[in-house]
C-alpha positions as CSV (number, residue, x, y, z in Angstrom):
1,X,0.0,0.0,0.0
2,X,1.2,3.2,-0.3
3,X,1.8,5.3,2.5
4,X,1.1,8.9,2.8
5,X,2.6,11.1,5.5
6,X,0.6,13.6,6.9
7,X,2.8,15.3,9.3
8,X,4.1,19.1,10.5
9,X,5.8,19.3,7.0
10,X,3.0,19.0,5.3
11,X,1.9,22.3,6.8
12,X,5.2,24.2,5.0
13,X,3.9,23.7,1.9
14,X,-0.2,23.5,2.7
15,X,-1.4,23.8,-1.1
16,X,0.6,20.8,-2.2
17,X,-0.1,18.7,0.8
18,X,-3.9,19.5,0.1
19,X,-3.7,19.0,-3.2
20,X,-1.7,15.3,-2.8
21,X,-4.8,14.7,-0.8
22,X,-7.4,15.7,-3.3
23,X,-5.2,14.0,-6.1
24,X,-5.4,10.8,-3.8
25,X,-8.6,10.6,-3.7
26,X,-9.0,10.2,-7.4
27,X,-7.4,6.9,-7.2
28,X,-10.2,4.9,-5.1
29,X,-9.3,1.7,-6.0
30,X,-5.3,1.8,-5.1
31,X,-5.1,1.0,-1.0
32,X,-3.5,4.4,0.8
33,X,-2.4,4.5,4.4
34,X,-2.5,8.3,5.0
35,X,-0.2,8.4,8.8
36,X,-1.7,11.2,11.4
37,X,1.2,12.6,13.1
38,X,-1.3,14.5,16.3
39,X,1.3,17.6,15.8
40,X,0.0,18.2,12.2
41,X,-3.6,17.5,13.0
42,X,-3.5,20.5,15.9
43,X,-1.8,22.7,13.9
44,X,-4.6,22.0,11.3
45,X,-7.5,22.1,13.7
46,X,-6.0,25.7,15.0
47,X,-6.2,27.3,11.8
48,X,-8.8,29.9,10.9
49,X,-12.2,29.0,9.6
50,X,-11.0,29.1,5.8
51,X,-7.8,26.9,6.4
52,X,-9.0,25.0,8.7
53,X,-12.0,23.7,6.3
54,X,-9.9,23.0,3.5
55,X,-8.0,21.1,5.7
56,X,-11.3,19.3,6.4
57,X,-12.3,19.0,2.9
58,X,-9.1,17.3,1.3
59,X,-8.9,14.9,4.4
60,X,-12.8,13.8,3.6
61,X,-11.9,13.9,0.3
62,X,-8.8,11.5,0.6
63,X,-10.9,8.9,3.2
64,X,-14.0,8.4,1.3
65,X,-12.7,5.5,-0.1
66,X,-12.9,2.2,2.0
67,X,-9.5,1.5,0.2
68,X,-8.2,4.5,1.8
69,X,-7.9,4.4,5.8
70,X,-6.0,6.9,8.3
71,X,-3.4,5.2,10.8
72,X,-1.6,6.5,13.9
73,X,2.1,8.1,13.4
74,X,3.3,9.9,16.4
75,X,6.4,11.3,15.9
76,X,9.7,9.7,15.4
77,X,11.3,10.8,18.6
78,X,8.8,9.5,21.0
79,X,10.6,7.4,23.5
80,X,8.1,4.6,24.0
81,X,10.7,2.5,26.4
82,X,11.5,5.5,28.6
83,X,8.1,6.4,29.3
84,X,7.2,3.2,30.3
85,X,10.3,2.9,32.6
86,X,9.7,5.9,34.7
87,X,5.9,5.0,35.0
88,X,4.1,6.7,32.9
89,X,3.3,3.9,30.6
90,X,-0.3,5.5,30.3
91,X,1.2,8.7,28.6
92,X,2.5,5.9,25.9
93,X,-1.5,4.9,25.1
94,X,-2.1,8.9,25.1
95,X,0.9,9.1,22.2
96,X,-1.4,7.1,20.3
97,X,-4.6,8.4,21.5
98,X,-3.8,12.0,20.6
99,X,-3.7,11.3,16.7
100,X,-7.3,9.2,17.0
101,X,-9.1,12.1,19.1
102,X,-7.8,15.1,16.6
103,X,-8.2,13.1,13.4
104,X,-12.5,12.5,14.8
105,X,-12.4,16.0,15.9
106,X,-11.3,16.9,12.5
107,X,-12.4,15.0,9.9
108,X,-15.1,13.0,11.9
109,X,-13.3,10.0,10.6
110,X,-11.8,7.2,13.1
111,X,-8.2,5.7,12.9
112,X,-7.4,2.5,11.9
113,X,-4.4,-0.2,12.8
114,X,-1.4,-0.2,12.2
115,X,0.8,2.0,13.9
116,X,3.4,3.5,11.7
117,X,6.7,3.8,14.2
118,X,9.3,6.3,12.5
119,X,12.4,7.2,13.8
120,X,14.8,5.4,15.3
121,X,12.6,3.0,17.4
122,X,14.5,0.3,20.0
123,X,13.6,-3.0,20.5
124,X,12.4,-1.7,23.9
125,X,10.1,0.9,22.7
126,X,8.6,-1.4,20.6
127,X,7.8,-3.7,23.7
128,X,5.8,-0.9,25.1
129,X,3.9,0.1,22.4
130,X,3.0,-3.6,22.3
131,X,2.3,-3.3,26.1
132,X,0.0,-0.3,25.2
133,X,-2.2,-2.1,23.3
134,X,-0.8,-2.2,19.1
135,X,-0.7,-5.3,17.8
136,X,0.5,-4.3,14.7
137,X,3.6,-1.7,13.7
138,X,5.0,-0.9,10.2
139,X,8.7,-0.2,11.5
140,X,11.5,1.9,9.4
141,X,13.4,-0.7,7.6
142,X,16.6,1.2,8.4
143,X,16.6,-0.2,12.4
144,X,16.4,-4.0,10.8
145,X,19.3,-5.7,11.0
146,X,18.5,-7.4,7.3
147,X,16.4,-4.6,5.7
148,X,13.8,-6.5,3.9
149,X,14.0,-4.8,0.8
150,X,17.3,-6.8,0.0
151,X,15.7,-10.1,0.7
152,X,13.1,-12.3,-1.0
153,X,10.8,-12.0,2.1
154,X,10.0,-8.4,1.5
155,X,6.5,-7.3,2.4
156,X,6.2,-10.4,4.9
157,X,4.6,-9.8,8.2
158,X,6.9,-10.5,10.9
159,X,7.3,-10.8,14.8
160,X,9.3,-8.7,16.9
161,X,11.0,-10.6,19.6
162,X,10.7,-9.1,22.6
163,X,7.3,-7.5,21.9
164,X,4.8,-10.5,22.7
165,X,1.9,-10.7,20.5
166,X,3.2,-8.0,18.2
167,X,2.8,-8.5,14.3
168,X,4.9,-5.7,12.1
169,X,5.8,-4.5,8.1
170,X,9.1,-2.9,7.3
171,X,8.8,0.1,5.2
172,X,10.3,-0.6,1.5
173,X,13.0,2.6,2.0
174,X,14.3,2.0,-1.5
């Protein structure tokens, strides 16, 4: 699937980010993963009235399509594992909860799984977003040992040891 990342640099250049939107959803029969970074979506919900709604409008305009699905991407240098170590492993559910509630406040529309992790995520902070909850990741292929683009088993769901129960995708980099 292709994935489309909506996050605070979309906001430096709000006319093309809008318009990749609107362009997207032209194409309702190709599958598009379009990541909501919570940063991006406050910014967007901040705007005045005019921004704001054609924020809205290319957002409605990109989901309509049940090919075409939201997902959670907090930012890259959330540390998961740290958070969960001091105790606050609620505030690691809340990373995740931020993009849900601003997306619905939005765009009306709801999140879906996966989580798309970006960054330079340990094995650690991968544990506790698995603790938190997320059964499934799509990790940067970069922090793989054997980036799966290089191999014959690219694109095949795999299981991150150390995160019990957690199912993930590498991003194809390349």
């Amino acid at each position: 699937d292709l994935v489309y990342t909506l996050d605070p640099s979309a906001l430096a250049h709000p006319q093309r980010a809008r318009s990749t939107l609107r362009t997207l959803s032209r194409y309702a029969n190709v599958p598009v993963a379009i990541t909501a970074d919570y940063r991006a979506l406050d910014s967007m919900s901040r705007l005045g009235s005019p921004a704001s709604g054609a924020w809205r409008s290319a957002l409605d305009a990109a989901l309509t399509s049940p090919l075409h699905r939201a997902v959670v991407a907090p930012p890259g240098n959330v540390d998961y594992a740290a958070l969960r170590a001091v105790g606050l492993a609620s505030q690691v559910k809340e990373q995740l909860n931020l993009s849900s509630h601003l997306l619905r406040a939005l765009s009306g529309r709801y999140v879906d799984a996966p989580v798309v992790v970006s960054g330079r995520p340990t094995t650690r902070s991968v544990a506790a977003l698995a603790s938190a909850g997320v059964r499934e990741v799509v990790l940067p292929e970069s922090i793989l040992s054997t980036p799966p683009s290089t191999t014959l088993a690219w694109g095949a769901p795999f299981r991150v040891v150390g995160a019990p129960g957690l199912i993930a995708l590498a991003t194809d980099q390349g």
